[in-house]
TIDREN-241574 format. One line per 8 residues: number of its first residue (from 1); their letters; for each residue x negated, y, z negated of C-alpha. Coordinates in steps of 0.5 Angstrom, whole numbers. Layout:
// residues N
NUM> a> X:Y:Z  ...
This chain:
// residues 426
1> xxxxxxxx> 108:-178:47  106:-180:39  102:-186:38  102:-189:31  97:-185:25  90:-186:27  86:-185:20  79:-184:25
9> xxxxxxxx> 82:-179:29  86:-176:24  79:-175:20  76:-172:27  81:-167:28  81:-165:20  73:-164:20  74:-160:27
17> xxxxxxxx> 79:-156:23  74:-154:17  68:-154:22  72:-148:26  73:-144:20  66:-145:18  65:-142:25  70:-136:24
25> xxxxxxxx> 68:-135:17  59:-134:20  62:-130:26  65:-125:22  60:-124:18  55:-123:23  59:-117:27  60:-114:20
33> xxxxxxxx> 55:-108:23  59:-107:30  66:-106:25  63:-102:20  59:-98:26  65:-97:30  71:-97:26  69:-96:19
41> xxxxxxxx> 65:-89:20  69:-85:24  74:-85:18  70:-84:13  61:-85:13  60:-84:7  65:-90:3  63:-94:10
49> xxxxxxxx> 60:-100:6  66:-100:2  71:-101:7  67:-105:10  67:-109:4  73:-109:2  75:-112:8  71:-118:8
57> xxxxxxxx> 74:-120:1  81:-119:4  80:-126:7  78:-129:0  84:-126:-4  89:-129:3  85:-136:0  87:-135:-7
65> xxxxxxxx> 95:-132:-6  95:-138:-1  93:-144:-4  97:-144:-10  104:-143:-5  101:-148:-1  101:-154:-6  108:-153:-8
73> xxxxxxxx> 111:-153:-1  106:-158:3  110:-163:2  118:-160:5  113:-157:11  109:-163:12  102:-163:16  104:-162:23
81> xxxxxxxx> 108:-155:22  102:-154:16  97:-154:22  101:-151:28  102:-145:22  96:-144:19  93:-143:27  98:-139:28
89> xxxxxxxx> 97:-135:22  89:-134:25  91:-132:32  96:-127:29  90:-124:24  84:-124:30  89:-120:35  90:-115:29
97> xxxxxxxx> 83:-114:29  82:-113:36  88:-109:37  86:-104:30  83:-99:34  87:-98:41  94:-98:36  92:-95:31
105> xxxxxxxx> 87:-88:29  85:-86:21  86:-90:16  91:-94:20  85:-97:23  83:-100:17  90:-103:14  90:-107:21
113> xxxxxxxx> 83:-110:19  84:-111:12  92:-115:14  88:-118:20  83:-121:15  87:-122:10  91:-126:14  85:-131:17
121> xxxxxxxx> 84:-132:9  91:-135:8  90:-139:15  84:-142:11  88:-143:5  93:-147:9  89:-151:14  85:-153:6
129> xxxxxxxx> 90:-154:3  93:-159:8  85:-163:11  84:-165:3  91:-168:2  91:-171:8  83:-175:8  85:-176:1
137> xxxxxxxx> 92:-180:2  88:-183:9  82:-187:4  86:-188:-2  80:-193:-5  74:-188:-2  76:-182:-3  69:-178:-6
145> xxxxxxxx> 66:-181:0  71:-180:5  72:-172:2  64:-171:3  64:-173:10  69:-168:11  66:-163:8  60:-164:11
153> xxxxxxxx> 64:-160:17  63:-153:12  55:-153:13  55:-155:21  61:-150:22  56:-145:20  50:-146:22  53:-147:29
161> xxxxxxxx> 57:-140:28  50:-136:26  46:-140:32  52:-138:37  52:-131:34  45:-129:35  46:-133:42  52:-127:44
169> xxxxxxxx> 49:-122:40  43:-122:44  46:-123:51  50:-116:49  57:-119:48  61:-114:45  64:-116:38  71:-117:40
177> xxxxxxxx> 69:-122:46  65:-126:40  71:-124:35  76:-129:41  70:-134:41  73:-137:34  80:-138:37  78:-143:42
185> xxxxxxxx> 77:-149:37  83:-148:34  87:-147:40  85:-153:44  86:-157:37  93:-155:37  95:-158:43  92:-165:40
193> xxxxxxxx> 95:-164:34  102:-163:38  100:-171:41  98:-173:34  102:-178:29  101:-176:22  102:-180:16  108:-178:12
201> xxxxxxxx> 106:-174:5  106:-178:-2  109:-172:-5  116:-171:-5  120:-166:-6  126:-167:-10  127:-163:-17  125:-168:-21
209> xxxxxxxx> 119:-170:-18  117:-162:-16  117:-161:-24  114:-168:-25  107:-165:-21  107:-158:-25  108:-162:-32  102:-167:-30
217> xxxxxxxx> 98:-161:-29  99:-157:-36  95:-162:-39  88:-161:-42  84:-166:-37  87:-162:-32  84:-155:-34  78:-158:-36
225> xxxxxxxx> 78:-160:-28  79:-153:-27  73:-151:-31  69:-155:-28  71:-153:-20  69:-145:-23  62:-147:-25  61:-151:-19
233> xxxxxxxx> 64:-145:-14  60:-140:-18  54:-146:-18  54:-146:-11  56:-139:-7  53:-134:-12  46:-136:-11  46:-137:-4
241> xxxxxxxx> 50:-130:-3  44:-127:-7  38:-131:-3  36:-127:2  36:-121:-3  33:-123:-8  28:-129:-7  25:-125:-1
249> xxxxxxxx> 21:-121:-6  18:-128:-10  18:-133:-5  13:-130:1  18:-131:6  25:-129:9  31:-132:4  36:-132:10
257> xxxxxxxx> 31:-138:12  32:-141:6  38:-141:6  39:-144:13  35:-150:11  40:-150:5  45:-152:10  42:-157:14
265> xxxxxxxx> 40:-160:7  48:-160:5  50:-162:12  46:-169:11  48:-170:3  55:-169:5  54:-174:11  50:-178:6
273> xxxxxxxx> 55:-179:1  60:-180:6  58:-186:8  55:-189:1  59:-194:-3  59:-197:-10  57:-190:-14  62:-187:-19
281> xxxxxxxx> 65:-181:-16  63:-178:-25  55:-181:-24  55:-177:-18  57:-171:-20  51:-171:-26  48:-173:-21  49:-167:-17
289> xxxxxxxx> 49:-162:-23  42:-164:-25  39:-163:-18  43:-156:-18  40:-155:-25  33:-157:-23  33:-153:-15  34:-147:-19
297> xxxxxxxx> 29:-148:-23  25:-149:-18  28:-143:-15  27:-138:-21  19:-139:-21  18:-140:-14  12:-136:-12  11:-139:-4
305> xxxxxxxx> 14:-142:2  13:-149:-2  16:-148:-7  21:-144:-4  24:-150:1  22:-155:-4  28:-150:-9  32:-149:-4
313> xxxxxxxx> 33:-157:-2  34:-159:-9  39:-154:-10  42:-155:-3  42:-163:-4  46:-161:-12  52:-156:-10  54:-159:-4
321> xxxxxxxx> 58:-166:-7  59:-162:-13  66:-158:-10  68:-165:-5  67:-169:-11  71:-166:-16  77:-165:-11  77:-172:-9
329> xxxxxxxx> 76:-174:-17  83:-169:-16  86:-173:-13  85:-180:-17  87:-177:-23  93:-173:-21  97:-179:-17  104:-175:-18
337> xxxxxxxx> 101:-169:-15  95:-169:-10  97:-164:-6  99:-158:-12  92:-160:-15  87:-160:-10  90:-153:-8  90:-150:-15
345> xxxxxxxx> 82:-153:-16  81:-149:-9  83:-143:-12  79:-143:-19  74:-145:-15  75:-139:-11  77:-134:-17  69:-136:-20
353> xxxxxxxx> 66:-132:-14  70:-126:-16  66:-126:-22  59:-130:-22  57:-126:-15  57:-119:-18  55:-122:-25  48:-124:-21
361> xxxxxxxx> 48:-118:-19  48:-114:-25  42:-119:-28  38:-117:-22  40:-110:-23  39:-109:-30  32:-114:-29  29:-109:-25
369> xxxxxxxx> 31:-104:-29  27:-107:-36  21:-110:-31  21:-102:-29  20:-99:-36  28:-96:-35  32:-93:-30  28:-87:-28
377> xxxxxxxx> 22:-92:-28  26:-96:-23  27:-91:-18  20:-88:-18  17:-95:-17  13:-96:-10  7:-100:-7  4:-105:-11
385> xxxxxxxx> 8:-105:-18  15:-105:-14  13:-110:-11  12:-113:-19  17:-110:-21  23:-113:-16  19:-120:-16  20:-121:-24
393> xxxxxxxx> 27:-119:-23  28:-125:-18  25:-130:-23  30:-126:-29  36:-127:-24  35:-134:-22  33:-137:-29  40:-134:-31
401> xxxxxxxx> 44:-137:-25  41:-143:-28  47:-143:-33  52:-144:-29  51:-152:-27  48:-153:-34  55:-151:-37  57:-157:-32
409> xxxxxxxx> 55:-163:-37  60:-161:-43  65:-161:-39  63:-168:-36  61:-171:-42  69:-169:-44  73:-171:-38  69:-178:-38
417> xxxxxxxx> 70:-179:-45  78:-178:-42  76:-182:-37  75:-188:-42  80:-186:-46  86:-188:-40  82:-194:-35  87:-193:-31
425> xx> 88:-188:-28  80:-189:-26
């Protein structure tokens, strides 16, 4: 029997849901060895890295055909049957995973993978899709607060999955038992959900209204939002992917523990923000870009643990209200079409790690090679001087990556001179 719409128990249960992606998502990425290994060589040892990667990103590219798909049509399927397929969707995609191998031989092996992630990727986009709306919809007047608190679940989802996974690995547990771990979660919330009352969509679905929502979103406010989710997506996921890496050479320590402590930081701010009330969701966000601004720089001359952690923080405590923050604003300034638009920020956000993951990796590479003399200079280096040479190219790289928040601050001071313009829709 369904009881009345609960807004505590339906936020728990968005913030486990987006707890077990971040989970899957730590998960996959820690048994990425054992598929390139075991599945990925046999076809071809040579482009193993690059089947290897070409699979990982397939979960991206499922988020971003998803979203915009999800937003037209959240409204007629509503939020039951949007998560009871979104989890099924992701057993679906492990199963093709685990199963690649016994069913299929060559390159079949690596298409059922590809599908497999491809598919967990459109689960997230589902699941995304449908928490933000639903929270936003639950706290009409502490959306900001409420939006962060909820994705407070992203951080903790990871670092719970890197935890665990060392856990498995240590205890010998092959990849595929690990691989079925990251379906528990999302199998018992089923069953709750199955019992939850839900709240009815905003949105409706007539032809009128469906047109009103996509003509509310061409409009510049609307596309100066978008610009301003690209900077912060690219802000906050490219200088972490390039940490480990690149800051490893500079800061006299690992920079995957850096990055841990990244996310124990933006796991706190989100919970902070949560909570907080009486701050403007617009003084946040340049709030959080200064900081962003500020832990990069920090970051880009960091020559010691110190600094290093100190960088980190700033930057971890910046990035993390920024996405949540400009969803919640989504949904504020966009009324008629809070489900369409929150999932269209989601896929620009998406689209800019495309671009600005690889873009940093191009300042590294070109740095090293200017730093070295020339590229025949880069390959000889040894010793000493490669160490010089790698540890000037961190501090070209980060100091670059620094324009992607710094970008932020036009487009704020843009849309809050709109937001003056129209008091009303604040």
């Amino acid at each position: 029997m369904r009881s009345k719409p609960h807004g505590v128990s339906l936020l728990i249960m968005a913030m486990l849901m987006l707890a077990a992606t971040a989970y899957r998502f730590s998960l996959i990425s820690a048994i990425a060895l054992p598929l390139k290994v075991e599945l990925f060589e046999p076809i071809s040892a040579l482009r193993a890295t690059e089947l290897l990667g070409s699979v990982l990103a397939a979960g991206a590219l499922g988020m971003v055909f998803c979203f915009p798909l999800a937003g037209a049509f959240l409204p007629a399927i509503g939020y039951r049957r949007a998560f009871q397929g979104g989890i099924a969707i992701m057993v679906v995609g492990v199963f093709l995973i685990l199963g690649a191998d016994v069913f299929a031989e060559g390159w079949g092996v690596f298409i059922a993978v590809w599908m497999g992630m491809f598919l967990i990727g459109w689960s997230n986009g589902i699941i995304e899709s449908a928490i933000n709306p639903l929270i936003a919809e639950l706290y009409p007047k502490a959306r900001a607060q409420r939006i962060n608190l909820l994705h407070a679940s992203w951080p903790m989802g990871l670092v719970v999955g890197g935890v665990v996974a060392v856990v498995l690995q240590n205890s010998g547990m092959d990849w595929k038992a690990q691989l079925i771990t990251t379906m528990a979660l999302p199998l018992l919330l089923s069953l709750w959900i199955r019992r939850m009352a839900f709240i009815p969509m905003a949105e409706h679905t007539d032809k009128r209204t469906h047109r009103a929502r996509w003509r509310e979103l061409v409009t510049p406010a609307f596309f100066l939002w978008a610009l301003l989710i690209f900077f912060a997506g690219a802000a906050e996921i490219a200088p972490g992917q390039w940490m480990d890496l690149v800051l490893s050479n500079s800061a006299g320590i690992r920079g995957i523990w850096l990055l841990v402590f990244t996310g124990v930081v933006m796991t706190l701010a989100r919970l902070g923000a949560g909570v907080v009330r009486g701050i403007h969701p617009m003084a946040l966000l340049a709030a959080s870009t200064f900081l962003a601004v500020l832990g990069l720089a920090v970051l880009s001359e960091a020559n010691s643990p110190g600094y290093g952690f100190l960088g980190a923080g700033l930057w971890g405590a910046g990035v993390s209200l920024l996405w949540p923050t400009i969803i919640a604003c989504a949904a504020d300034r966009f009324p008629r079409s809070v489900t369409l638009a929150m999932s269209m920020l989601g896929m620009v956000g998406l689209i800019a790690i495309f671009f600005a993951v690889p873009w940093m990796g191009r300042v590294y590479d070109m740095a090293t090679i200017e730093a070295a003399g020339g590229a025949e200079a880069a390959l000889a280096l040894s010793g000493d001087k490669m160490q010089a040479v790698l540890e000037s190219a961190a501090r070209t790289t980060f100091r670059a990556a620094i324009l992607l928040p710094a970008l932020m601050f036009p487009l704020l001071g843009l849309l809050a001179w709109l937001d003056r313009k129209a008091p009303s829709r604040n």
